[in-house]
GUVOKOL-598745 format. One line per field, with one value per residue (C-alpha): x, y, z. Coordinates in Angstrom, 3 decimals. Layout:
<sites>
px	(X, ...);
py	(Y, ...);
pz	(Z, ...);
</sites>
This chain:
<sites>
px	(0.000, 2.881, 4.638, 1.505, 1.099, 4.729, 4.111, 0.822, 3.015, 5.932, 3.506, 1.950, 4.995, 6.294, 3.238, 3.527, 7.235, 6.149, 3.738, 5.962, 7.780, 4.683, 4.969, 1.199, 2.260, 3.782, 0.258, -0.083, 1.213, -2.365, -3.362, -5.952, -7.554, -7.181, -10.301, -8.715, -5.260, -6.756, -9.164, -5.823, -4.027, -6.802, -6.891, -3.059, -3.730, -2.728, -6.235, -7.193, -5.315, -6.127, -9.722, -8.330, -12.289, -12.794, -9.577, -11.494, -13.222, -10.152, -8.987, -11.775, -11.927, -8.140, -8.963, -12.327, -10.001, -7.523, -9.994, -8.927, -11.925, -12.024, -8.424, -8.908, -6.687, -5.145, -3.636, -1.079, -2.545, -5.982, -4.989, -5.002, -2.037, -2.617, -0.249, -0.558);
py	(0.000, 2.608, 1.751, 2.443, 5.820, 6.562, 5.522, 7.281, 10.482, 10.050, 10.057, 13.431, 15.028, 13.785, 15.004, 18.689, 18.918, 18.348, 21.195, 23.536, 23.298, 23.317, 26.833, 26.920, 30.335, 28.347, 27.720, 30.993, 30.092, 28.648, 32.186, 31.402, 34.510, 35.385, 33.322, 30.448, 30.707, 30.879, 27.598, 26.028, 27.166, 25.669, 22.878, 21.509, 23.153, 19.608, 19.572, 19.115, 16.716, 14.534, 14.126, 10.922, 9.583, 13.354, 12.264, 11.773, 14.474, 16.705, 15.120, 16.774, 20.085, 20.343, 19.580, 22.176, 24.739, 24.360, 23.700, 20.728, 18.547, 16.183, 14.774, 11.770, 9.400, 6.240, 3.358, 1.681, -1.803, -0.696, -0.446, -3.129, -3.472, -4.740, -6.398, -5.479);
pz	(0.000, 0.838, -2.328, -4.559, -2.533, -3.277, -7.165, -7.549, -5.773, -8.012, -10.932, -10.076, -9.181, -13.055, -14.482, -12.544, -13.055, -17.022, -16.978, -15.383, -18.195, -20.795, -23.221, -23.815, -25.345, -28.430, -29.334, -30.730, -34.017, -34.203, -34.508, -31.330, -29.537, -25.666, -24.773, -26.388, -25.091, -21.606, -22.257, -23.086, -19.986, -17.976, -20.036, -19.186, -15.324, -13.027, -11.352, -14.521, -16.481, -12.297, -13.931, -15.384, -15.979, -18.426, -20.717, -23.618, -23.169, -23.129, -26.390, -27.415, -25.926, -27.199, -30.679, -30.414, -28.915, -32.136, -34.594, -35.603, -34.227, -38.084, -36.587, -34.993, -33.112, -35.192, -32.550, -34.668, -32.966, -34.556, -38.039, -40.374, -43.193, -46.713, -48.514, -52.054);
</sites>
């Protein structure tokens, strides 16, 4: 039990010591506007990325927030190759 509290710790400091380092700001080249920008700074905030059970959910706001909501996600183990 201690060790998964000290994992499950570990694995939030990792995740915080990885946003403090996020330059949300380099999002601008997406030519987004000030509402925007600040949806995205809440968006990679570490209370929120903690709502594990809302991930897909934030795939989505992320793409909205871009406008690029037609990309999808491709799992290479999903995809079937053809030989031709």
């Amino acid at each position: 039990m201690m060790t998964e509290m000290v994992l499950q710790r570990s694995g939030i400091d990792q995740v915080q010591a990885m946003l403090r380092h996020l330059d949300v700001e380099a999002f601008e080249l997406f030519e987004l506007g000030a509402v925007e920008m600040e949806q995205l700074r809440h968006l990679f905030e570490a209370e929120t990325i903690g709502q594990l059970e809302r991930r897909h959910a934030m795939v989505e706001d992320f793409k909205s927030i871009l406008g690029i909501e037609e990309m999808s996600w491709v799992r290479a183990d999903r995809l079937e190759w053809f030989d031709s």
